[in-house]
N, C-alpha and C positions, 0 to 999 in steps of 0.2 A: 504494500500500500504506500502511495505517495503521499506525504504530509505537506502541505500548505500552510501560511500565515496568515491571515486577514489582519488588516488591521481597523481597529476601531479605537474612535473615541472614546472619554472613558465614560463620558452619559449614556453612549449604548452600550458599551461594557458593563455596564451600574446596572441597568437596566436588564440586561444578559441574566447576571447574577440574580439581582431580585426574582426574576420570572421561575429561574433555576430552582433556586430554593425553594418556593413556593411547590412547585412540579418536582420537587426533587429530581431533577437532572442537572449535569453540568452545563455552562455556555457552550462548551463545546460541542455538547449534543444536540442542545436547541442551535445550532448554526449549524451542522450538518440535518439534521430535521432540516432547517429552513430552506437551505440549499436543494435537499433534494424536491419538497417542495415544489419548489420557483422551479426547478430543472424539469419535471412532469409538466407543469402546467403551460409554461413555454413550448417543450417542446410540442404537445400539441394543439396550441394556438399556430404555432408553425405548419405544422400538421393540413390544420382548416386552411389557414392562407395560401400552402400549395395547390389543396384540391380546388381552391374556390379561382385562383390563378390557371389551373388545367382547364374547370369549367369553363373559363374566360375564355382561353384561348379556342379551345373545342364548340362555341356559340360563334365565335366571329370567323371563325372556315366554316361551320355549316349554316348557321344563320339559324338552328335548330332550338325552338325553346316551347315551353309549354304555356299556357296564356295565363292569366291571371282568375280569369272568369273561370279556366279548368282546373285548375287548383281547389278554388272557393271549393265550387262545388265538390268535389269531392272531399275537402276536408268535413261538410256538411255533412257528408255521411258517418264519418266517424264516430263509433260508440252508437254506432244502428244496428239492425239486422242487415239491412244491405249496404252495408258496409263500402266502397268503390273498391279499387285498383287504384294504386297509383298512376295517374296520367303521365304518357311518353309524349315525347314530339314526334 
């Protein structure tokens, strides 16, 4: 394992600790907790912004989209017996 240094102030150092103690964990752990955190939830915000970039680009070579009026409607069915289909282009 590779060790790293962050450096903080010592308000969020202070801060660190107090939450620590409280939670009985070290700072240490609450910033790796935080870290991994922040690293999930980034990565798939990234995640979205490529597919929703793929979708982009895949609408403006095919011109292919579903209407807004076929959406509604179907989402109108939801939590029905007749239920729709997801609408394609």
């Amino acid at each position: 394992m590779t060790s790293k240094a962050v450096k903080l102030d010592e308000k969020t150092y202070n801060r660190l600790k107090v939450l620590g103690e409280a939670r009985r964990r070290s700072p240490h752990w609450l910033m790796k907790e935080a870290i991994q955190q922040f690293l999930e939830r980034e990565e798939e915000a990234e995640h979205i912004r490529q597919d929703t970039l793929e979708r982009w680009a895949r609408f403006e070579a095919t011109g292919e989209a579903v209407s807004h009026e076929a959406v509604e409607a179907w989402l109108e069915t939801w939590g029905t017996e007749g239920e729709g289909k997801c609408p394609v282009p």
